[in-house]
N, C-alpha and C positions, 0 to 999 in steps of 0.2 A: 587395606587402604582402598579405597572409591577412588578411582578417578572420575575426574568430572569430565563430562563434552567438552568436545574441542566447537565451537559458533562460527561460524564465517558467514557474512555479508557479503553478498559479493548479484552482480548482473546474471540473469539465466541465460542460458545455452538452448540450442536445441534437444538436446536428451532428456534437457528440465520439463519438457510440457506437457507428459503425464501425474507430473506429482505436481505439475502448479494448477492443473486441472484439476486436480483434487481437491487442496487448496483452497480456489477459488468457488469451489460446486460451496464445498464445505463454509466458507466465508457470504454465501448465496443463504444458502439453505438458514443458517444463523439468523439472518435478516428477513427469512420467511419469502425467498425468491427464488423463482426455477424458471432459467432462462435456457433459450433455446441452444441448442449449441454451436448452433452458425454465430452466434455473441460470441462466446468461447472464441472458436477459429478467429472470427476480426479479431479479438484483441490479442491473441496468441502473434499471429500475423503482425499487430502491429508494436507490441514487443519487444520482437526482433528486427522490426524494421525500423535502421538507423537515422531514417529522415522522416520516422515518422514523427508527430506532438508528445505520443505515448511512452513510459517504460514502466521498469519495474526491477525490484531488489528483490533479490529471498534470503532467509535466513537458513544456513544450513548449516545440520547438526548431526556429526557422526555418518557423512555422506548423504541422509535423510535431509529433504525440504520441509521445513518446521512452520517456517513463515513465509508472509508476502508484504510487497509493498507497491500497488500497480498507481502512478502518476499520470498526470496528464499536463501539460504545459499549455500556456494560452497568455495570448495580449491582455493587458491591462490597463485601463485607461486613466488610474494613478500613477503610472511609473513607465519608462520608456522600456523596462526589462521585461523579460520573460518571469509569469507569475505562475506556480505549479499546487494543482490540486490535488492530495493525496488524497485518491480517491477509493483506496481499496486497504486498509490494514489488516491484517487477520494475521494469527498466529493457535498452530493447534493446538485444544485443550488441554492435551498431554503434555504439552510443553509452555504452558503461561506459569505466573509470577516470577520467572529467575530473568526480567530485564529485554526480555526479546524482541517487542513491541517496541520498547524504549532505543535499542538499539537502532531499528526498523528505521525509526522515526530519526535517529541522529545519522543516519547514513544517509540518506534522503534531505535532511536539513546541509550536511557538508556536500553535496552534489551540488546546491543549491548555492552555495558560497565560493564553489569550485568554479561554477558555471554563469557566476553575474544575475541569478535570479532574485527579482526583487522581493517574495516571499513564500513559503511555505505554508498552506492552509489549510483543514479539512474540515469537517462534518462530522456531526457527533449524535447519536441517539442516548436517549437516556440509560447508558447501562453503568450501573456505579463503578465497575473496575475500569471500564475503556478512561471512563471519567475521572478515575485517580491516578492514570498517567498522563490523562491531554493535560488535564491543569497545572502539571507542573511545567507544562510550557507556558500557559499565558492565561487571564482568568477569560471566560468564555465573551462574546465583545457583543451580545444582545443580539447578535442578525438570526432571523429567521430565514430558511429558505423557504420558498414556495416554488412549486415545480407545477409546472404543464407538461404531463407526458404526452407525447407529441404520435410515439414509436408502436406498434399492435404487438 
């Protein structure tokens, strides 16, 4: 008989931020980015820091960090609440289709409900699998973004 992994969702710790810097390098690199690692330390830094706008969830599996969920919180000027941009999903290749992602995102949506935030939202590139979990939350709503990078 298999046993299967044990999943837990759960906030990182301090001992997390070698394997959320993995993770994250990992979730970087996917998107064709290689950022410096003073970006790293801020957000590491802001993480764990509990007044900061930032957090993030991981998904852990069999004591191994498998997944990430790194958020950002910000004023809205539809709604008097706090509106949160999930701005980093990744879940490693070894461990995609068995739900992980999907969890990611429903732990992040109940923080969300937990916490009086008016909505949950992210960004999406055209990759067909990310694409066949976002949509079964909501069909995609026309917005394009366009960015001014600002930062060297």
């Amino acid at each position: 008989m298999e046993l299967k992994a044990q999943l837990t969702i759960r906030a990182p710790v301090a001992t997390d931020e070698g394997e959320w810097r993995s993770l994250w390098t990992a979730f970087n690199a996917f998107h064709g980015v290689r950022l410096p690692e003073r970006v790293a330390d801020a957000n590491w830094g802001r993480i764990l820091d509990p007044d900061a706008p930032m957090g993030c969830l991981v998904a852990v599996e069999d004591g191994e960090l498998v997944g990430l969920a790194d958020y950002v919180l910000h004023c809205h000027t539809w709604s008097e609440h706090l509106s949160c941009l999930l701005d980093d999903l990744y879940v490693r290749s070894a461990s995609r289709g068995r739900g992980i992602g999907h969890r990611l995102i429903e732990a992040v949506v109940d923080l969300g409900r937990q916490n009086g935030w008016s909505r949950v939202y992210w960004t999406a590139i055209d990759d067909a699998d990310a694409r066949h979990l976002y949509d079964k939350y909501w069909s995609p709503d026309g917005v394009k973004r366009y960015t001014v990078q600002l930062e060297h």
